[in-house]
MARPAMI-118530 format. One record per residue: residue number from 0; residue in one letter; chain; x, y, z of N, C-alpha, C, O, CB in turn. Coordinates in steps of 0.05 Angstrom, whole numbers, plus 5000, padded with zeros to 4 digits. Each point is the difference from the previous one (the first is absolute). Glycine has a CB too. Example, Ala and Ser with C-alpha at 12.3 -4.5 7.8 and 13.67 -1.06 7.14 Angstrom:
0,a,A,5264,4886,5156,4982,5024,5000,5018,5024,5000,5021,5000,5013,4941,4977,5012
1,s,A,5031,5044,4961,5016,5024,5001,4985,5022,5014,5010,5022,5004,5014,4965,4953
//
This chain:
0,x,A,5938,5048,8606,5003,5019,4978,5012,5026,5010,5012,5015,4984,4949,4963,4992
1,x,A,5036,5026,5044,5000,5033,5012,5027,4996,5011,5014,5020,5001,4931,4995,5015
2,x,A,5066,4960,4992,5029,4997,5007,5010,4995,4975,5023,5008,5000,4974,4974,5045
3,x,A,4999,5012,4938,5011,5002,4976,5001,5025,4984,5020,5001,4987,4968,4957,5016
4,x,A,4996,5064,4994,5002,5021,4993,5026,5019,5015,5017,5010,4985,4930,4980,5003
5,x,A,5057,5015,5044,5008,5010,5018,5035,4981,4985,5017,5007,4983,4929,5007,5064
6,x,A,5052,4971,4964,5026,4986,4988,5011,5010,4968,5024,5004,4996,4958,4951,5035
7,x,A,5004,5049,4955,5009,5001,4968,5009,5024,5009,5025,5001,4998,4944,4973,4963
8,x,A,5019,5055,5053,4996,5024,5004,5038,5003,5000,5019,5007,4985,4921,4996,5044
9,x,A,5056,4987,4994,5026,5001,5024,5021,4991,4982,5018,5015,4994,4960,4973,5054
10,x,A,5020,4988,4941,5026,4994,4977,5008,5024,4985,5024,5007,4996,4959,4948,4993
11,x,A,4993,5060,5003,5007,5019,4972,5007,5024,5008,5008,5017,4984,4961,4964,4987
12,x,A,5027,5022,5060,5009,5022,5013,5036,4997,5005,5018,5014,4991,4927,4991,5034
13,x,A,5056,4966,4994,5029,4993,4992,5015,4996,4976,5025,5000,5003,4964,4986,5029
14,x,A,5003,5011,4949,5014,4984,4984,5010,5040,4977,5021,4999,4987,4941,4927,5019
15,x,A,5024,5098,4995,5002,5023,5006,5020,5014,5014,5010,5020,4991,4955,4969,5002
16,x,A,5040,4999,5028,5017,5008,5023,5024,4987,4997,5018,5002,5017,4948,5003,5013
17,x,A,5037,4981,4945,5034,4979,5005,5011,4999,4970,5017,4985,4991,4967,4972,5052
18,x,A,4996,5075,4937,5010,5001,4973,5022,5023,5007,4993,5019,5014,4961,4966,4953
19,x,A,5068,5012,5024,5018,5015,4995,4999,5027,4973,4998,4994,4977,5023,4958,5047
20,x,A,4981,5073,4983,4992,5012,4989,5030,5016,4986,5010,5014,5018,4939,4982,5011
21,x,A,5066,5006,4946,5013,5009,4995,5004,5028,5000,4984,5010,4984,5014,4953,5004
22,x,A,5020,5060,5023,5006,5025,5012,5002,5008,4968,5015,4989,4984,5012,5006,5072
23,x,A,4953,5029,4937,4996,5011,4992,5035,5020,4993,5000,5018,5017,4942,4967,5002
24,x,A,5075,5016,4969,5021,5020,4984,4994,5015,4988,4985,4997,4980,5037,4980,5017
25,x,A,4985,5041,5010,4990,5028,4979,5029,5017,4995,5013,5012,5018,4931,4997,5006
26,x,A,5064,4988,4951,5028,5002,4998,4995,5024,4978,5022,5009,4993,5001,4937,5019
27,x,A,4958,5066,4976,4989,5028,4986,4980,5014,5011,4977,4994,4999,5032,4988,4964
28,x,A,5003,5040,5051,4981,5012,5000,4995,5028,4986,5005,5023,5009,4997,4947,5025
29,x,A,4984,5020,4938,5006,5024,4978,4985,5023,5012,4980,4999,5014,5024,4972,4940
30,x,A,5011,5050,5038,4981,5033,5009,4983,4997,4970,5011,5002,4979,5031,5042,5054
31,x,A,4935,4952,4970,4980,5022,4976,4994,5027,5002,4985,5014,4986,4994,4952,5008
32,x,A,5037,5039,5032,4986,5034,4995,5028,5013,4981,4995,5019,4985,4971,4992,5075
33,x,A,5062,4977,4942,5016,5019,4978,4998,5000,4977,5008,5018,4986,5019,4981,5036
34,x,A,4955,4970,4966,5001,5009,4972,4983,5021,4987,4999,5000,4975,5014,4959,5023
35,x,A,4969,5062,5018,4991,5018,5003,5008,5022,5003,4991,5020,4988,4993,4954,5019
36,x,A,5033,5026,5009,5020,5024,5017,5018,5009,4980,5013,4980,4994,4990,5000,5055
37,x,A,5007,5048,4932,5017,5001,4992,5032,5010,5012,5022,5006,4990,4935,4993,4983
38,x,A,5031,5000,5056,5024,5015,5015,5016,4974,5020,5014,5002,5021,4954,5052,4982
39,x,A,5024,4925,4983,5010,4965,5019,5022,4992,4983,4997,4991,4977,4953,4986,5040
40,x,A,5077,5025,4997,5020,4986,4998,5021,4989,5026,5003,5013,5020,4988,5011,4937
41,x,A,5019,4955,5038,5020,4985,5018,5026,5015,4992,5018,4996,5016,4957,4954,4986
42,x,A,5030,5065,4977,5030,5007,5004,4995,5024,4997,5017,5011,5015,5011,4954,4970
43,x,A,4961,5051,5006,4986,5039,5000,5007,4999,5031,4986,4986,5014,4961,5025,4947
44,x,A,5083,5010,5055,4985,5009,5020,5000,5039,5000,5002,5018,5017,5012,4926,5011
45,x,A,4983,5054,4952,4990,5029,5000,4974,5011,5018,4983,4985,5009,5036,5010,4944
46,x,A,4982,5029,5052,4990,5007,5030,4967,5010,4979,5000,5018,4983,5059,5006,5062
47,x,A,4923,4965,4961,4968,5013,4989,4992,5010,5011,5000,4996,5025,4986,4981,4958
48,x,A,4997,5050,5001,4987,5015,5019,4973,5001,4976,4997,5009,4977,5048,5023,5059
49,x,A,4938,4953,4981,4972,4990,4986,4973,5010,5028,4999,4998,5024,5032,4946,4941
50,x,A,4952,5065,5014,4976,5010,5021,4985,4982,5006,4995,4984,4982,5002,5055,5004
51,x,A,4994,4959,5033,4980,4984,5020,4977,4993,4978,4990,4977,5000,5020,5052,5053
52,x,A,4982,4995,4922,4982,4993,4987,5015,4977,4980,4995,4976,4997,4976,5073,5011
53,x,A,5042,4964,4983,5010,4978,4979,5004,4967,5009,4992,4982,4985,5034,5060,4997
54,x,A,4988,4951,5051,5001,4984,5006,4972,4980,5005,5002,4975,5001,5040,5051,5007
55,x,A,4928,4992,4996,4981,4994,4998,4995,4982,4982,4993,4976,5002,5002,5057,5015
56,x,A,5009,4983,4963,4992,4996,4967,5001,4972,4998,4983,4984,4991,5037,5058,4987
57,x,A,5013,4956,5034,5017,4974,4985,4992,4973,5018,4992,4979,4990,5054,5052,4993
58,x,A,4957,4976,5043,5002,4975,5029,4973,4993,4993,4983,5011,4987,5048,5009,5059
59,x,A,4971,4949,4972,4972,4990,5006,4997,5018,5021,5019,5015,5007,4980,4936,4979
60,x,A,4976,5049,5029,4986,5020,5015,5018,4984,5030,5019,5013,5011,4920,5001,4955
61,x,A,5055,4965,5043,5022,4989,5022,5011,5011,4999,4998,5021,5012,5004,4948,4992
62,x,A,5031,5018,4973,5016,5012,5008,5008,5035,5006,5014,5011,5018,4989,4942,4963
63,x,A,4982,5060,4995,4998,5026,5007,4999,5012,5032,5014,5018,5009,4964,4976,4945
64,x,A,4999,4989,5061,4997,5006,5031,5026,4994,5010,5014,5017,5011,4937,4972,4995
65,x,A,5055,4990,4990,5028,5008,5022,5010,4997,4990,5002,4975,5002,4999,5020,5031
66,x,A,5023,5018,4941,5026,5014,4987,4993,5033,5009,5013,5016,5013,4996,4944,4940
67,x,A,4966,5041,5034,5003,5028,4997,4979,5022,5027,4997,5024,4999,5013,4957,4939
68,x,A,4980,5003,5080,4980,5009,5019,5007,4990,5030,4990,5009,5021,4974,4991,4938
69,x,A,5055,4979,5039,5014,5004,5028,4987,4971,5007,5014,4987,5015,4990,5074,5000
70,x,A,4971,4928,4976,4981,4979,5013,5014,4976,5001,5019,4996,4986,4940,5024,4998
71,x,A,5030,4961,5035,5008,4975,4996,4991,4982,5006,4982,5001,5017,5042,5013,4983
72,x,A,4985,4955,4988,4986,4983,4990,4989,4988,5028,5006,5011,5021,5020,4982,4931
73,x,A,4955,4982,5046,4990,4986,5025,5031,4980,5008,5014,4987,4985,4921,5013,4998
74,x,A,5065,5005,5047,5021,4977,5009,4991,4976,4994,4976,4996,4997,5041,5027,5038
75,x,A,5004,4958,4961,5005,4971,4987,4979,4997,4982,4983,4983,5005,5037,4994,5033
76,x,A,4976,5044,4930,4989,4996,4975,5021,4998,4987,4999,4977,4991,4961,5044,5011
77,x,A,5065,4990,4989,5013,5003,4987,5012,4982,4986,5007,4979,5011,4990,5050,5011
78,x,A,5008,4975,4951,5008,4970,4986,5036,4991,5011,5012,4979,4998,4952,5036,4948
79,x,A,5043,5007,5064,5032,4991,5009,5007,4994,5029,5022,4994,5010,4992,5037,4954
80,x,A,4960,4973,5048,5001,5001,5030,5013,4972,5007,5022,5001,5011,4934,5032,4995
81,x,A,5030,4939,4990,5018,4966,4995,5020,4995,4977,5003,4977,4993,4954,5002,5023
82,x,A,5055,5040,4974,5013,4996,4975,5032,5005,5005,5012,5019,5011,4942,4996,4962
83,x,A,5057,4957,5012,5028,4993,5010,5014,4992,4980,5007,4977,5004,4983,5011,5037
84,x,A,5017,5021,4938,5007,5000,4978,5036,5019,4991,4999,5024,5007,4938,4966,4990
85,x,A,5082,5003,4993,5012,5014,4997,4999,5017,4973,4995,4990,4978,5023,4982,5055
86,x,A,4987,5052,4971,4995,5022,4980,5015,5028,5015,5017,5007,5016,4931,4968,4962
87,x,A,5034,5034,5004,5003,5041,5009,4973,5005,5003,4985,4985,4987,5056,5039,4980
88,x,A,4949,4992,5046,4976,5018,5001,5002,5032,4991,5016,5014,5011,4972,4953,5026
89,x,A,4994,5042,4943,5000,5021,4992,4972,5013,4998,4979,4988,4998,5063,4996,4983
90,x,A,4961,5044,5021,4980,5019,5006,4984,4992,4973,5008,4996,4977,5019,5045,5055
91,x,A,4950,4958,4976,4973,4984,4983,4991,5029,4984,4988,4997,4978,4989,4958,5062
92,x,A,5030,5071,4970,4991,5019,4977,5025,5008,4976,4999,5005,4976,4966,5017,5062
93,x,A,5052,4975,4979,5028,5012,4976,5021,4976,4995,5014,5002,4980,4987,5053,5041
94,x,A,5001,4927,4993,5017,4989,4989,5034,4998,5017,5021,4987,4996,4942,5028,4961
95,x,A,5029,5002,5059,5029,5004,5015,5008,4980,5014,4981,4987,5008,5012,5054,4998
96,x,A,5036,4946,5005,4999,4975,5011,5009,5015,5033,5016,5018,5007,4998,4941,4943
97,x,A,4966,5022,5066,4996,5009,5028,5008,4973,5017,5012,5007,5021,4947,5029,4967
98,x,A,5040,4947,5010,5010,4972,5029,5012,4982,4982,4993,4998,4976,4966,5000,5064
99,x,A,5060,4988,4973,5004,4970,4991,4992,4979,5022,5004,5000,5024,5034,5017,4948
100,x,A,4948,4962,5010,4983,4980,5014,5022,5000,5031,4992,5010,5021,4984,4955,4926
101,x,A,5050,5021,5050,5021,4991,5017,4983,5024,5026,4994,4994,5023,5063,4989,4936
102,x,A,4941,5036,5032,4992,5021,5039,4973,5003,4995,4989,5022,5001,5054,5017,5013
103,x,A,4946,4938,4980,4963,4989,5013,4997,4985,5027,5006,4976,5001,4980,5012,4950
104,x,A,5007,5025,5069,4994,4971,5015,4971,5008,5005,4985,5018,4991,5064,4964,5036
105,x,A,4948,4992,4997,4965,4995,5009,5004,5010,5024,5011,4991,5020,4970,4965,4959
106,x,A,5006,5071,5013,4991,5017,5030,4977,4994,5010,4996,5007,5023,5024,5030,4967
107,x,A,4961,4949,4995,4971,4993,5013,4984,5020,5004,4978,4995,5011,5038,4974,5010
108,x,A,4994,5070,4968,4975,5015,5001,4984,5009,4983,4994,5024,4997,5024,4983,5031
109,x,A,4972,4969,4955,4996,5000,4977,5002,5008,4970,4986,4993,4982,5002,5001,5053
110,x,A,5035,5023,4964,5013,5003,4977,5022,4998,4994,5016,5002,5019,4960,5015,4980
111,x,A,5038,4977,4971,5027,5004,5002,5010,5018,5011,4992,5024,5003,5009,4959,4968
112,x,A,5023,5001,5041,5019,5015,5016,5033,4993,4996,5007,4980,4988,4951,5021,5046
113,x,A,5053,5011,4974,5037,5010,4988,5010,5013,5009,4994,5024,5002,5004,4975,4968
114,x,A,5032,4984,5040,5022,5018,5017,5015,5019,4983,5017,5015,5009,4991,4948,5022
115,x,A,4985,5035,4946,5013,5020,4984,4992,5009,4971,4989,4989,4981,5045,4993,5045
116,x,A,4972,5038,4977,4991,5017,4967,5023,5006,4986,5021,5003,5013,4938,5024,5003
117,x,A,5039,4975,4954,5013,5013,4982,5004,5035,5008,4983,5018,4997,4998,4939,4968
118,x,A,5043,5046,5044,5005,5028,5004,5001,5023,4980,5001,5024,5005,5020,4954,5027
119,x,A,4979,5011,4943,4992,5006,4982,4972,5007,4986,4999,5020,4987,5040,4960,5020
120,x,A,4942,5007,4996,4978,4994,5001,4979,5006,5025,4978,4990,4995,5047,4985,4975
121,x,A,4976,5037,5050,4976,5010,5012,5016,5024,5017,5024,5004,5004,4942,4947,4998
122,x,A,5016,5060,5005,5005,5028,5023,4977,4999,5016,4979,4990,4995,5046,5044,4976
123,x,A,4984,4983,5056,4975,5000,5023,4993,5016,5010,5015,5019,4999,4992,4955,5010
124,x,A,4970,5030,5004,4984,5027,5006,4987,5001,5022,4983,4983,5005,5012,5024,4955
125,x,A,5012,5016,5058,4979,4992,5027,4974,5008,4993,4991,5020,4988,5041,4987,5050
126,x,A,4955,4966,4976,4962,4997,4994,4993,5003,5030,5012,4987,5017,4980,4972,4936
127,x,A,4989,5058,5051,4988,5007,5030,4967,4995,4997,4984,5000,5018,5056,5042,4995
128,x,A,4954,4953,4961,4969,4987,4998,4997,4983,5019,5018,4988,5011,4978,5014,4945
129,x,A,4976,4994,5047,4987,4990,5024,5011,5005,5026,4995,4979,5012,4992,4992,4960
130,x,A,5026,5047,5044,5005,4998,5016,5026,4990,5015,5005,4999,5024,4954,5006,4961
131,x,A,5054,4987,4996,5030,4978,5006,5026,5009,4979,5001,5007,4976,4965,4945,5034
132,x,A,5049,5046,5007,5025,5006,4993,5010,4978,4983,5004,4979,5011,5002,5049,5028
133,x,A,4998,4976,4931,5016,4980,4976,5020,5012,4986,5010,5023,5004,4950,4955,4985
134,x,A,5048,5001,4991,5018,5012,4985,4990,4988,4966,5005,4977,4995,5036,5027,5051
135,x,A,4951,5006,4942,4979,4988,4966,5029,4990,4991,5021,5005,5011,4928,5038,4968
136,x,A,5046,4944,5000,5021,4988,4978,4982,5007,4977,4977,4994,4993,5050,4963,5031
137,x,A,4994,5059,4966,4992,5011,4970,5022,4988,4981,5024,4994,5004,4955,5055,5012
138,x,A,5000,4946,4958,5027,4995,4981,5018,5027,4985,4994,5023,4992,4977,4931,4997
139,x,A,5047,5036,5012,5027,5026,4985,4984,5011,4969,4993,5023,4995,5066,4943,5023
140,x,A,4938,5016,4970,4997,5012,4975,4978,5010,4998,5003,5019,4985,5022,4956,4998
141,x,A,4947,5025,5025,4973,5001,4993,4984,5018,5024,4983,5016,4994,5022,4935,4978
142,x,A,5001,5044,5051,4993,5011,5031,4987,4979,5001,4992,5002,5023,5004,5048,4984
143,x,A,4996,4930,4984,4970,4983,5009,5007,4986,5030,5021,4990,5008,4962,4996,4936
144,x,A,4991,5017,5071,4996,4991,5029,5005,4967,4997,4986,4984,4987,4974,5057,5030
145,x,A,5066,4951,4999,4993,4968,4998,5000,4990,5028,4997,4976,5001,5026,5014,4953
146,x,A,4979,5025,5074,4998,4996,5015,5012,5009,5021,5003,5024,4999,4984,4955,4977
147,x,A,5026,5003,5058,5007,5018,5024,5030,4975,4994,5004,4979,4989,4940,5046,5054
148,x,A,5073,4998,4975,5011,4985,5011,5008,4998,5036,4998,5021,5013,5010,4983,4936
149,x,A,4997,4980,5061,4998,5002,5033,5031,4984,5006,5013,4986,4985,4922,5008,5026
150,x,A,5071,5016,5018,5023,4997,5013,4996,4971,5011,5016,4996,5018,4992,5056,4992
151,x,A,4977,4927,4985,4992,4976,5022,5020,4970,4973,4999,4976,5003,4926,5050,5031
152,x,A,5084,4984,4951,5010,4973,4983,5020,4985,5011,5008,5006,5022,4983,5016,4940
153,x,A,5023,4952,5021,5014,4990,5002,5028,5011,4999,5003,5023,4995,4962,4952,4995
154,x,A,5058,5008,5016,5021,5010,4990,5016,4993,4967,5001,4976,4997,4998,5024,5057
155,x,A,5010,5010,4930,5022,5018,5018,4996,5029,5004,5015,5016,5012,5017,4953,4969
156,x,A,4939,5037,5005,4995,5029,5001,4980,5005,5023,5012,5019,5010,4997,4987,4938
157,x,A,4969,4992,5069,4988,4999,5015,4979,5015,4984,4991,5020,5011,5042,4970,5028
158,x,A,4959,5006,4943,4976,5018,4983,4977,4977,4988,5004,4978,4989,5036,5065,4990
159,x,A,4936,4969,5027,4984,4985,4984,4991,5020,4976,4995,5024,5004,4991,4943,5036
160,x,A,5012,5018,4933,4984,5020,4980,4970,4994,5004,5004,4977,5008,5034,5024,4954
161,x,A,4942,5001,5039,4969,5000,5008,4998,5000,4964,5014,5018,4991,4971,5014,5069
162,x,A,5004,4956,4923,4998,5006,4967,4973,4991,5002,4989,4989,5019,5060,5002,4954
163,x,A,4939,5015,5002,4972,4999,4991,5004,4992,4977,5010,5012,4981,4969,5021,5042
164,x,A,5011,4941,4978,5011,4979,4976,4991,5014,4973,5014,4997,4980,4979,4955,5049
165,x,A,4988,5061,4970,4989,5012,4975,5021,5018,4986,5007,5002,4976,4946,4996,5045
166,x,A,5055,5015,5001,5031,5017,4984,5022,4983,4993,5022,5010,4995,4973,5030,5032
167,x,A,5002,4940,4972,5024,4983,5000,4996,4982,4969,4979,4990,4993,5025,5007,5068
168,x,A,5024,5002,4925,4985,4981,4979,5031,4984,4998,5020,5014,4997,4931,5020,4969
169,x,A,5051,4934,5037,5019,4981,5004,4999,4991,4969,4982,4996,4984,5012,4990,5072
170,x,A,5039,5014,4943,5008,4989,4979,5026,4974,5002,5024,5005,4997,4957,5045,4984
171,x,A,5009,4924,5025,5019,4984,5010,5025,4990,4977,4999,4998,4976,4959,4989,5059
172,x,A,5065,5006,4983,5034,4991,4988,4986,4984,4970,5011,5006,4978,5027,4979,5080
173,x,A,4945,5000,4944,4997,4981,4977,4986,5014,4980,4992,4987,4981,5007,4973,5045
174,x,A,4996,5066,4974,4989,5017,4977,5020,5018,4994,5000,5013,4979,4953,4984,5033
175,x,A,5071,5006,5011,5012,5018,4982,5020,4995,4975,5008,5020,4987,4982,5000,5053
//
């Protein structure tokens, strides 16, 4: 009996081990924080000058921490960190468009990362917090913190963008 129990065990452990599990697509990923926001658009790039309180008001408390407080998210949490989808990525408080999927790759340091930005769309700032020499990525229209960028990337630009998926809100080719 007891070899018979141990045996059924082991089947159901294998038989577990040889189900094929279909890859999860995530081809929306809607922002709920703009239908909130009255200052969120994709084609507005008028320059805002909105107070830290107001942006309170409006943001979830997250994202608030790192758009508007510099913070950032835990490495490899981020919903875009495995995400390979073609689209645009745009700033999750205003709406501004900041990367195209095409300059994503897998840097492996746990967040999205990108050989290139919309030059249009972000500006940079030296950050000497903690002790270390950076350079922040701010967005153009809004100031919001979306992250670093560093000299260690691929080519053809040799830049990595460091992003914090939370500032980031993807809108892929098949939605537009």
């Amino acid at each position: 009996m007891m070899r018979f129990l141990v045996s059924l065990i082991i089947l159901i452990i294998l038989q577990g081990c040889t189900q094929k599990q279909q890859p999860i697509k995530i081809t929306s990923m809607e922002n709920t924080e703009a239908k909130n926001n009255p200052y969120y658009s994709r084609t507005d790039t008028t320059k805002l000058n909105i107070s830290n309180e107001e942006w309170k008001r409006i943001l979830a408390p997250d994202l608030y921490a790192i758009s508007r407080e510099a913070a950032t998210e835990r490495a490899f949490t981020g919903k875009y960190n495995d995400f390979d989808e073609l689209g645009d990525y745009y700033c999750a408080v205003c709406g501004n468009h900041l990367f195209r999927s095409t300059s994503k790759f897998a840097s492996s340091c746990g967040w999205p990362s990108f050989f290139e930005a919309d030059k249009e769309g972000v500006y940079y700032k030296r950050d000497t917090t903690y002790g270390m020499e950076r350079v922040e990525v701010l967005c153009k229209r809004c100031d919001s913190h979306l992250g670093h960028v560093f000299d260690d990337g691929p080519k053809p630009t040799g830049l990595r963008y460091c992003m914090n998926s939370i500032s980031l809100e993807f809108v892929g080719d098949s939605q537009k």
